[in-house]
Biopython code that builds the backbone (N, CA, C, O; Angstrom):
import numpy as np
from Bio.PDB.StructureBuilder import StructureBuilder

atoms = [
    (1, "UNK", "N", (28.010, 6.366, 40.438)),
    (1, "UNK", "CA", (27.111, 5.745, 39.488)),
    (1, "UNK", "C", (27.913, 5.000, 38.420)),
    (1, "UNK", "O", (29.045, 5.339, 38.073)),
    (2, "UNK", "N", (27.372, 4.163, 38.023)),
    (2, "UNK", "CA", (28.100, 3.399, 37.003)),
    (2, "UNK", "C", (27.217, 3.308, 35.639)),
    (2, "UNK", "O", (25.996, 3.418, 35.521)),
    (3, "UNK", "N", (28.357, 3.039, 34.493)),
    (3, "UNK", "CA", (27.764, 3.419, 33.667)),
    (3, "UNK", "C", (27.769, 2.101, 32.732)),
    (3, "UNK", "O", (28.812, 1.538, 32.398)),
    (4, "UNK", "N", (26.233, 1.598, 32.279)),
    (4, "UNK", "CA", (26.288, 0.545, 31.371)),
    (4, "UNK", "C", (26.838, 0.172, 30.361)),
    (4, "UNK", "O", (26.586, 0.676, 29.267)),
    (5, "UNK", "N", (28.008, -1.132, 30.597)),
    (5, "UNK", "CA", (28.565, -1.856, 29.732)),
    (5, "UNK", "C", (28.483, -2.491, 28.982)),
    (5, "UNK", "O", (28.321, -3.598, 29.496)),
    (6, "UNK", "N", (28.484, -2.609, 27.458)),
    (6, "UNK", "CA", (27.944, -4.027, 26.799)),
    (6, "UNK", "C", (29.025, -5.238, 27.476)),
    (6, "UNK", "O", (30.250, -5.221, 27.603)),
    (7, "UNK", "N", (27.896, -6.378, 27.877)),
    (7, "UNK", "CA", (28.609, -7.619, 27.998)),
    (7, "UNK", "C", (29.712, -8.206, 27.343)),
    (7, "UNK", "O", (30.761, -8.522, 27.905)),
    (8, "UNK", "N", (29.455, -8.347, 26.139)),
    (8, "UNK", "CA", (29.910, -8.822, 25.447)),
    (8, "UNK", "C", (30.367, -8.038, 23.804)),
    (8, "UNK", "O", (29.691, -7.055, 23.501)),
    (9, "UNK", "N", (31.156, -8.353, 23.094)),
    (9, "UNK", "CA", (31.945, -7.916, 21.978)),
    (9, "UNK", "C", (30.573, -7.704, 21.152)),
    (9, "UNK", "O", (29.659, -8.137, 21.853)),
    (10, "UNK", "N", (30.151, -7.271, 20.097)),
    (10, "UNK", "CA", (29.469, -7.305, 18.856)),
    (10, "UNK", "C", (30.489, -7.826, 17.944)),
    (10, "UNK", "O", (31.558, -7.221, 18.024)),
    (11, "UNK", "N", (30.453, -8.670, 17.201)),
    (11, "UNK", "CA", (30.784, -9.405, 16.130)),
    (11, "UNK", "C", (30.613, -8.430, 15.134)),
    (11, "UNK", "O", (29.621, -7.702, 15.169)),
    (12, "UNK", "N", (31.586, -8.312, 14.118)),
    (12, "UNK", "CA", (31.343, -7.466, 12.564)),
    (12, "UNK", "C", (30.506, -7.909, 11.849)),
    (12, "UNK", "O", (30.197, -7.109, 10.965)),
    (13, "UNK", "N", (29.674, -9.380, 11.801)),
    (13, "UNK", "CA", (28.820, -9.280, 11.148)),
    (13, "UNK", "C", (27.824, -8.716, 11.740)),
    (13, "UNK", "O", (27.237, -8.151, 10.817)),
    (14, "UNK", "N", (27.248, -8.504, 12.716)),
    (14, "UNK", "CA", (26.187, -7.990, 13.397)),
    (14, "UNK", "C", (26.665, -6.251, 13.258)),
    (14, "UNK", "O", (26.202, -5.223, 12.764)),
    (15, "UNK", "N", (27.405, -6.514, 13.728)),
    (15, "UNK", "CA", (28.002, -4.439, 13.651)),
    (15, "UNK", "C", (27.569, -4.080, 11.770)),
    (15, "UNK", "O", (26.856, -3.129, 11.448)),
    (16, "UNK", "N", (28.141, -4.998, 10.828)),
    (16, "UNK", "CA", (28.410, -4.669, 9.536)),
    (16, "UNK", "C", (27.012, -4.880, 8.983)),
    (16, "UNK", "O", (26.717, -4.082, 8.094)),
    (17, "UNK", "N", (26.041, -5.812, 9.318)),
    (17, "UNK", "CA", (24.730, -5.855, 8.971)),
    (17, "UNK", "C", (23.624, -4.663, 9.881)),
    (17, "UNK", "O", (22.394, -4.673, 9.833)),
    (18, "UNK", "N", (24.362, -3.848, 10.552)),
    (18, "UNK", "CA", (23.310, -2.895, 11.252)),
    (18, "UNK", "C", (23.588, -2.082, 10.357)),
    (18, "UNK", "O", (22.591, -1.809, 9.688)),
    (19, "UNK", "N", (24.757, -1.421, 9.949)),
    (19, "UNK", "CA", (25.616, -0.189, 9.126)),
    (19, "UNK", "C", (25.168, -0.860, 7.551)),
    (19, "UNK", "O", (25.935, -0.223, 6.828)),
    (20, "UNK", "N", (24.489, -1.638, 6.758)),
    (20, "UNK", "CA", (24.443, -1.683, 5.772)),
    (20, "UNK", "C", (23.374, -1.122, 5.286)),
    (20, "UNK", "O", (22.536, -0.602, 6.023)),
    (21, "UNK", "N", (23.254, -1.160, 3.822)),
    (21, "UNK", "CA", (22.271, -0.379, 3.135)),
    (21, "UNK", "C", (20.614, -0.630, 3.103)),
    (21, "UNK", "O", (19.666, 0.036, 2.686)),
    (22, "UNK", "N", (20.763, -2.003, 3.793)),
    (22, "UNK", "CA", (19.279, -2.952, 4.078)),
    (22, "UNK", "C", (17.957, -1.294, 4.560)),
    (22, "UNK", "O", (16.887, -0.953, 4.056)),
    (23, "UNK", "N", (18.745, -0.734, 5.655)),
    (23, "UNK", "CA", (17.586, -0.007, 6.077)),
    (23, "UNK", "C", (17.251, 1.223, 5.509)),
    (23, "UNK", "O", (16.210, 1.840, 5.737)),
    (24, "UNK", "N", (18.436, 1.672, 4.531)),
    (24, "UNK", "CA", (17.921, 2.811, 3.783)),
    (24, "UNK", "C", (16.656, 3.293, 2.833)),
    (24, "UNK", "O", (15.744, 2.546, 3.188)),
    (25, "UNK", "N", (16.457, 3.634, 2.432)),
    (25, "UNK", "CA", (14.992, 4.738, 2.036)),
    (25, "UNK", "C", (15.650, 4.181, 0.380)),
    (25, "UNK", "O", (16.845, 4.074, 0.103)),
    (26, "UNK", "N", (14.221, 3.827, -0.739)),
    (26, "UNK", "CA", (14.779, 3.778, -2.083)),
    (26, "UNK", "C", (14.093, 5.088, -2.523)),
    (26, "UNK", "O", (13.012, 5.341, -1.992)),
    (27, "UNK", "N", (14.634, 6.016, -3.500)),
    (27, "UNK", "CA", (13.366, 6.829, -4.188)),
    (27, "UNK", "C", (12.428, 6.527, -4.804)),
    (27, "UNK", "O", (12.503, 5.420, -5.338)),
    (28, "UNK", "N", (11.025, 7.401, -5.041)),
    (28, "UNK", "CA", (10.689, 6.868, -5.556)),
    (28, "UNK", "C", (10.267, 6.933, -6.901)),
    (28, "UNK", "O", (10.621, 7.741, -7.760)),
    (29, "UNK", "N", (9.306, 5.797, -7.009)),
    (29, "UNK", "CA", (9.788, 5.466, -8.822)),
    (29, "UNK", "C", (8.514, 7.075, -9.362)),
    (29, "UNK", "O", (7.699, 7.675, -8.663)),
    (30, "UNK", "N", (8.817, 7.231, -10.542)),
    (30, "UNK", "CA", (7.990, 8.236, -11.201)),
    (30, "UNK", "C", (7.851, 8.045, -12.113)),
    (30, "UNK", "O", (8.814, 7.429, -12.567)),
    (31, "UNK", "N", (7.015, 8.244, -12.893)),
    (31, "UNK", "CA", (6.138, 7.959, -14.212)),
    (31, "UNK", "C", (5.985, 9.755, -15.197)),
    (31, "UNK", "O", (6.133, 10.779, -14.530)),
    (32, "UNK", "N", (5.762, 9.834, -16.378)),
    (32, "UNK", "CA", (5.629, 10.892, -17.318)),
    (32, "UNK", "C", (4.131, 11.038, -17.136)),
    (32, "UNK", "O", (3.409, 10.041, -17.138)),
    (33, "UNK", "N", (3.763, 11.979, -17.017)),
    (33, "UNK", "CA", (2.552, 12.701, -17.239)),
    (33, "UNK", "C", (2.260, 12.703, -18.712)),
    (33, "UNK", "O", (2.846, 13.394, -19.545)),
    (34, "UNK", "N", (1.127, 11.709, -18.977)),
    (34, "UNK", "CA", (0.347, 11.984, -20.354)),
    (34, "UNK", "C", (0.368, 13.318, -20.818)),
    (34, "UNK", "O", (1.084, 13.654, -21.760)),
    (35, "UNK", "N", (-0.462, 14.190, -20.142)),
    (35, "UNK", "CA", (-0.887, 15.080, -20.738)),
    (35, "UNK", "C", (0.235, 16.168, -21.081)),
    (35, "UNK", "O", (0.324, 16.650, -22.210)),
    (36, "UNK", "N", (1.137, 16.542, -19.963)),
    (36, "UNK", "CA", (1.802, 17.941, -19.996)),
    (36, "UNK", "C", (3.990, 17.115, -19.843)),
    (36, "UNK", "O", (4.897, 17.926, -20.030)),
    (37, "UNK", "N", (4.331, 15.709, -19.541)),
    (37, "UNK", "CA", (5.208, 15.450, -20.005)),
    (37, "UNK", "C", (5.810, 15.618, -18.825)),
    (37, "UNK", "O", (7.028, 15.796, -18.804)),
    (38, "UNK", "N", (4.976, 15.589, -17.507)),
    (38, "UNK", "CA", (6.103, 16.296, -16.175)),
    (38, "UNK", "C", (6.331, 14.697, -15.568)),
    (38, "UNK", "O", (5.558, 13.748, -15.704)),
    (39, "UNK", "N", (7.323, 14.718, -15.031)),
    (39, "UNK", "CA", (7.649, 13.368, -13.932)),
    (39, "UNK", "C", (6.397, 13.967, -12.744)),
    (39, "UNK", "O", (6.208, 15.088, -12.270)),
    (40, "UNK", "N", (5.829, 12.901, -12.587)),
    (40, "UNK", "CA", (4.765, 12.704, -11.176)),
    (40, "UNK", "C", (4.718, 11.416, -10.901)),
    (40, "UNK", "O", (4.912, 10.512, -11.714)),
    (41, "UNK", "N", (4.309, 11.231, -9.087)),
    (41, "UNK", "CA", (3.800, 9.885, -8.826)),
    (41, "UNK", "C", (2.999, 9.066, -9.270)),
    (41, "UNK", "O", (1.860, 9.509, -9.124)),
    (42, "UNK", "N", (3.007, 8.003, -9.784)),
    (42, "UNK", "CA", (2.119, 7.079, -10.000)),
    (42, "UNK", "C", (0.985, 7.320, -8.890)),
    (42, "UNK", "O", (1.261, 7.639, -7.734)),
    (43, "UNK", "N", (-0.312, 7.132, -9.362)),
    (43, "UNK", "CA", (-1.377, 6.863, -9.253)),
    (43, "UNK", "C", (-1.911, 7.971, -8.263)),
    (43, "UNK", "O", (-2.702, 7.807, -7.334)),
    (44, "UNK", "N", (-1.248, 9.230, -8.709)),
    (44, "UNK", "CA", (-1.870, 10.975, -7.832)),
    (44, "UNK", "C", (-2.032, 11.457, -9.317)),
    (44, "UNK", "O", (-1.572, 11.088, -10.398)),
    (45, "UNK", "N", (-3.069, 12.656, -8.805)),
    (45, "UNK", "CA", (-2.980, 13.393, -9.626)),
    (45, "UNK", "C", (-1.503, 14.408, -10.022)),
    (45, "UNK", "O", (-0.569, 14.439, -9.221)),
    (46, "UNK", "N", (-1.464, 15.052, -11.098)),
    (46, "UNK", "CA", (-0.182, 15.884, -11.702)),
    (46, "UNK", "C", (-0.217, 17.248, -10.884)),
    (46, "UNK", "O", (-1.134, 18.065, -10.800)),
    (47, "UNK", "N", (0.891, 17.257, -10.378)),
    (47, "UNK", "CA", (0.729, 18.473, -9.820)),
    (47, "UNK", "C", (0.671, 19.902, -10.617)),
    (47, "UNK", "O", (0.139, 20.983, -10.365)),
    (48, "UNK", "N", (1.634, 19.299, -11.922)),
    (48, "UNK", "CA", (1.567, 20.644, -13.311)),
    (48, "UNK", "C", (0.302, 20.813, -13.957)),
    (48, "UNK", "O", (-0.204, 21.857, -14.369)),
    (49, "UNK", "N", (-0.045, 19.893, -13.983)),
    (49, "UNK", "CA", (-1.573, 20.309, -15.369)),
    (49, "UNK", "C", (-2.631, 19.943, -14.608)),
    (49, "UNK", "O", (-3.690, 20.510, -14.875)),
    (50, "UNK", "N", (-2.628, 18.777, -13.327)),
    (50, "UNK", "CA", (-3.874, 18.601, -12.534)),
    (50, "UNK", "C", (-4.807, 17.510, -13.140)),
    (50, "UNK", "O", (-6.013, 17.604, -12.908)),
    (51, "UNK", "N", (-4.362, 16.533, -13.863)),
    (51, "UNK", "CA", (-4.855, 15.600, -14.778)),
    (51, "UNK", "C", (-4.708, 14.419, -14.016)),
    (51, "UNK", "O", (-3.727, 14.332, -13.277)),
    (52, "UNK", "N", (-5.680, 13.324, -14.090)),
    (52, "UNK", "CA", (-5.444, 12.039, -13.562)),
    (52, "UNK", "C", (-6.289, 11.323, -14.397)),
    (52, "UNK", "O", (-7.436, 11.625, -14.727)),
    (53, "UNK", "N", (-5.545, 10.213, -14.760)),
    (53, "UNK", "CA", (-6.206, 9.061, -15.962)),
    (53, "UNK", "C", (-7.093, 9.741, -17.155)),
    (53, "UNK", "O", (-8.103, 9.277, -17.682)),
    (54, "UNK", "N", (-6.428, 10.967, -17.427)),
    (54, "UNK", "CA", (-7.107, 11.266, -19.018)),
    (54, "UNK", "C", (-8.258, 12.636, -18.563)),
    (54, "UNK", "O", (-8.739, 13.449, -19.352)),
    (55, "UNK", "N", (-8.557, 12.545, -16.638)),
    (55, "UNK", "CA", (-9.358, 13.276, -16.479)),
    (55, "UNK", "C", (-8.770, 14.680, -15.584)),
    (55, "UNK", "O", (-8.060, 14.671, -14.578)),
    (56, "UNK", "N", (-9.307, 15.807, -16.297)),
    (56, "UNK", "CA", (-8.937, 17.171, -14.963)),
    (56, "UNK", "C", (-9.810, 17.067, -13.910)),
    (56, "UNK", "O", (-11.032, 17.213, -13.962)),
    (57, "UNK", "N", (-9.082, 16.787, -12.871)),
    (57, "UNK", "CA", (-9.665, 16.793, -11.451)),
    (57, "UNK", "C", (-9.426, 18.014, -10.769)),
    (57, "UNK", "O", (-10.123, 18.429, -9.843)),
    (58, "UNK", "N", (-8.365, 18.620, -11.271)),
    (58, "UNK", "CA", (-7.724, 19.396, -10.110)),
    (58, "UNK", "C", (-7.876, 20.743, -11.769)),
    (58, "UNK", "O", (-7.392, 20.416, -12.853)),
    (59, "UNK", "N", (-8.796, 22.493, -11.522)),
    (59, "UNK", "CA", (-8.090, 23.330, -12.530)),
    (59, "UNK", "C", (-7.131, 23.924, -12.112)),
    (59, "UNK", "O", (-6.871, 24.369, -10.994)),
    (60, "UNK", "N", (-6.414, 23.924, -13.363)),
    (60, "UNK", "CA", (-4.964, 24.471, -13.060)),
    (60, "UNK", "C", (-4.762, 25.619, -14.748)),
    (60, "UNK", "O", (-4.907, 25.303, -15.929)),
    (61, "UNK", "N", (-4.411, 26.857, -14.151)),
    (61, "UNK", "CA", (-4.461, 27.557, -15.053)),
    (61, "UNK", "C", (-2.916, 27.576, -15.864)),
    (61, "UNK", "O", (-1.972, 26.910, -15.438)),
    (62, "UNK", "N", (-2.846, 28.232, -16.793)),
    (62, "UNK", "CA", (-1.380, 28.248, -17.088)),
    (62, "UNK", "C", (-1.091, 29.958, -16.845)),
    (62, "UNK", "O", (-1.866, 30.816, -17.270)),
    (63, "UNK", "N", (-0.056, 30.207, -16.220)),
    (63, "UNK", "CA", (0.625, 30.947, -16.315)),
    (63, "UNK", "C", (1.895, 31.377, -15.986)),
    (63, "UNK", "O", (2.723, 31.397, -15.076)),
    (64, "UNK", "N", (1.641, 31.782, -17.374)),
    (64, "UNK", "CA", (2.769, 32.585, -18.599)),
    (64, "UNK", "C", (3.283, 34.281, -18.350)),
    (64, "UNK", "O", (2.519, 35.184, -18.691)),
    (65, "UNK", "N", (4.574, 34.573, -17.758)),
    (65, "UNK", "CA", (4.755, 36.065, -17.995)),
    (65, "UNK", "C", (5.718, 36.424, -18.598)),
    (65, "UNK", "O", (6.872, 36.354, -18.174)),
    (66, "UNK", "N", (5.271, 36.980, -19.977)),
    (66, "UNK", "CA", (5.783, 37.434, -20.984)),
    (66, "UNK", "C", (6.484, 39.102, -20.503)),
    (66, "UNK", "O", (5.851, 40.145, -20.339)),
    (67, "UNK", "N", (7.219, 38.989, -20.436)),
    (67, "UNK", "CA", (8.477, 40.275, -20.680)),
    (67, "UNK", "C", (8.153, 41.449, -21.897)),
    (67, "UNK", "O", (8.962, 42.350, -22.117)),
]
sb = StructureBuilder()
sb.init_structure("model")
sb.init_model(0)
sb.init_chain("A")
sb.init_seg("    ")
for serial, (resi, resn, name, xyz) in enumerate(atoms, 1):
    if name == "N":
        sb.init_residue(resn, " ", resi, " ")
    sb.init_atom(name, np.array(xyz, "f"), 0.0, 1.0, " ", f" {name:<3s}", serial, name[0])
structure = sb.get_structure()
């Protein structure tokens, strides 16, 4: 059996434009929570306090264990 050869050379720009940063993942951006001050996604609700645009959608209790 034989085993498939590339034809031809790949060129470094083609090799060096596959290996560059073009296809990587950016993070993403995050915004302060009005209410409670936590980094969350834009335009979800907070996962800490459960607040979206001024409104509680989601209750979220606090707790606190005091020692």
């Amino acid at each position: 059996m034989d085993m498939a050869v590339p034809k031809r050379k790949i060129s470094r720009q083609r090799r060096d434009k596959r290996r560059s940063s073009v296809w990587k993942l950016e993070t993403p951006n995050l915004i302060v929570c009005p209410q409670c001050k936590e980094l969350t996604l834009p335009h979800r609700v907070c996962g800490s306090c459960g607040f979206y645009k001024g409104r509680e959608v989601i209750k979220k209790e606090d707790v606190k264990k005091e020692a």
